[in-house]
C-alpha positions, 0 to 999 in steps of 0.5 A: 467860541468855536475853535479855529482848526489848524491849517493843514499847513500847520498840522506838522509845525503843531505836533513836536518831539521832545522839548519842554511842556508849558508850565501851567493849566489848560483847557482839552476841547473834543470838537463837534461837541460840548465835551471839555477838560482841563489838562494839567501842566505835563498832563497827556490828553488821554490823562485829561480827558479820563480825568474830566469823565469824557468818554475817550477810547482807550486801553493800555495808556502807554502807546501800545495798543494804538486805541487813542488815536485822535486828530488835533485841530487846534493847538500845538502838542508834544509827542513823547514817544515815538507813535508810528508803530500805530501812526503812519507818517502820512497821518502825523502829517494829518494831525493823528496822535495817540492821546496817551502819548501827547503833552499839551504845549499850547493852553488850549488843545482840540482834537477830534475823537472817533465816537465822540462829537463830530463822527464820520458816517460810519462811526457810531457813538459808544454806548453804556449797555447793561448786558448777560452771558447767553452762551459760552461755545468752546471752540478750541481748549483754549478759545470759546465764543462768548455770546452776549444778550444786550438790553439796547440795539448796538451798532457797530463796523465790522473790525471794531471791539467793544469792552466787557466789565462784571459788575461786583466781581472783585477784579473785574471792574476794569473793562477788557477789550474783546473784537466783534467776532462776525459781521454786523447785521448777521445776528440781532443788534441785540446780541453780540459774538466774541472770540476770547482766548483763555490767558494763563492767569487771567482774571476774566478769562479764568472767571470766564472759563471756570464755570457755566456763566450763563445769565451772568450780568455783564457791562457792555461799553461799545462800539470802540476803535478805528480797525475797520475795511479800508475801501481799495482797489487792491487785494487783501491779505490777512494775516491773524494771529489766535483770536485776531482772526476775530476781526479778520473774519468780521470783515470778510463776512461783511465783504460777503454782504457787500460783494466784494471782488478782491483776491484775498490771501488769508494767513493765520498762525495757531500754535497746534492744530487743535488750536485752529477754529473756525475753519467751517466759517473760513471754509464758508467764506471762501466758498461764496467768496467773489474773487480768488481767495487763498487760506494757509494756515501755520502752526508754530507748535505741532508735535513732531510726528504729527500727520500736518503736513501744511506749514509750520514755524511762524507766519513770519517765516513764510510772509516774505514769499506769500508777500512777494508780488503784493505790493499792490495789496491792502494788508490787515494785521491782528494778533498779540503785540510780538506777532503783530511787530515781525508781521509788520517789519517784514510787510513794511518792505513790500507794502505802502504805510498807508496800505497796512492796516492793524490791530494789536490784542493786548491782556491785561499782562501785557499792558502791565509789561508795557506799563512797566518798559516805560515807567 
């Protein structure tokens, strides 16, 4: 039977804070398609749905990285924690949560995923895809792009990611969410383009950029995620942090293709000069780019004596006076958690909810804190 969807009325008396869960089984529906699993009493959906093999976006399952956001349809949940880091209030209002954050309260629970079942136009359905290191292009000592041979056509929006595995290298079984670096449709649907930075420590990245990898087997798992260009008739300020300016440039390029008018500020914070990239792509967009367009760079770690004379500290040190006078804009926001939260605080003061865009870069260490901030 097809499930009754929650009036919109309802949406808010389905979605809780705090209280107790039901004591017993039930069952977790994705609607628009056959997909379902039974949740287990005091069970999140994420937990459900992993558990009953139903390919559910995810990555930290703690309410981190905000990966899991869905939208329920049916039944009622309670929310652990508190999600607005990742969930405007206005969503909530909607029905959106974060699976790894929602307890069932009803029996039965439906929800509507990105890229599984009943998908918008522009969402394309994650595909398993047997892949291969094409090149590695070291961009700056710490960054390369990694190019990818796939063995079927992918689809995927500009802002979206996909996830990278190494079959039968220990350690390297769990999947590891990288942004696609460039628009769709600049390369072949055969091919695609990560920016990845090296983590102290990491096991793929110290795989990566230990030796040459070309023609290494990969798994490509993709497209996954909700980050993508909001259409607005407002300008665009961007503010990347590392390789968030993957994403960041991705929709620009794809702005580019669809002639886009806006006035765009792009902030971008690096810690060294040496650890600024792209600038030949960024110079390039800025160049074809229909409207104003403003780039200003912040370093956070130029030697003293250095012979930069742009902006140094934190993006977060000059954000309030590029941000003065935008509260007409549309803000898109990546880079590492902490950079992401300040970035956040300062616009959230200047900006509407609804107009704030971002997307949070976790490694694998950071997952592991947040896992453990929670337990």
């Amino acid at each position: 039977m097809k499930p009754r969807a929650t009036g919109s009325h309802d949406i808010v008396k389905a979605i809780s804070f705090g209280g107790r869960t039901r004591g017993r089984a039930g069952t977790l529906q994705i609607l628009g398609s056959d997909r379902a699993a039974r949740i287990e009493a005091g069970e999140t959906l994420l937990s459900a749905a992993v558990r009953g093999n139903i390919p559910f976006p995810h990555m930290c399952s703690v309410g981190e990285c905000g990966t899991c956001k869905c939208r329920l349809i049916k039944g009622h949940i309670r929310l652990k924690s508190d999600i607005s880091r990742h969930v405007a209030p206005e969503e909530i209002s909607a029905g959106f949560v974060l699976a790894c954050q929602s307890l069932a309260v009803s029996e039965d629970v439906a929800v509507e995923v990105p890229g599984v079942g009943r998908r918008r136009a522009t969402d394309r359905a994650p595909a398993q895809i047997d892949a291969s290191v094409a090149r590695v292009t070291r961009l700056a000592p710490s960054i390369v792009a990694l190019e990818v041979d796939l063995a079927a056509d992918v689809r995927y929006v500009a802002g979206q990611m996909a996830q990278l595995t190494v079959p039968g290298v220990p350690g390297l079984g769990e999947p590891r969410c990288y942004s696609f670096a460039e628009a769709p449709g600049r390369a072949s649907p055969r091919r695609a383009l990560f920016h990845i930075r090296h983590v102290p420590g990491g096991a793929f990245t110290g795989w990566l950029f230990g030796a040459d990898r070309t023609g290494a087997r990969l798994c490509f798992s993709g497209p996954h995620g909700s980050f993508r260009y909001h259409e607005a008739d407002r300008p665009l300020l961007c503010v990347a942090g590392g390789t968030g300016l993957s994403p960041i440039k991705a929709i620009l390029e794809q702005g580019l293709s669809d002639g886009l008018a806006r006035d765009v500020t792009l902030v971008v914070g690096a810690r060294t000069r040496q650890d600024l990239y792209a600038l030949d792509a960024i110079a390039s967009i800025e160049e074809r780019w229909r409207g104003r367009f403003v780039f200003i760079p912040v370093l956070s770690h130029e030697p003293e004596g250095s012979s930069w004379t742009g902006r140094k500290g934190h993006v977060t040190d000059h954000l309030r006076e590029v941000a003065a006078g935008h509260a007409d804009c549309a803000a898109y926001v990546c880079g590492p958690p902490g950079m992401i939260d300040a970035v956040l605080d300062v616009l959230r003061g200047e900006i509407p909810r609804m107009h704030l865009h971002h997307d949070r870069f976790l490694d694998r260490g950071s997952v592991a804190h947040a896992a453990a901030a929670v337990a």
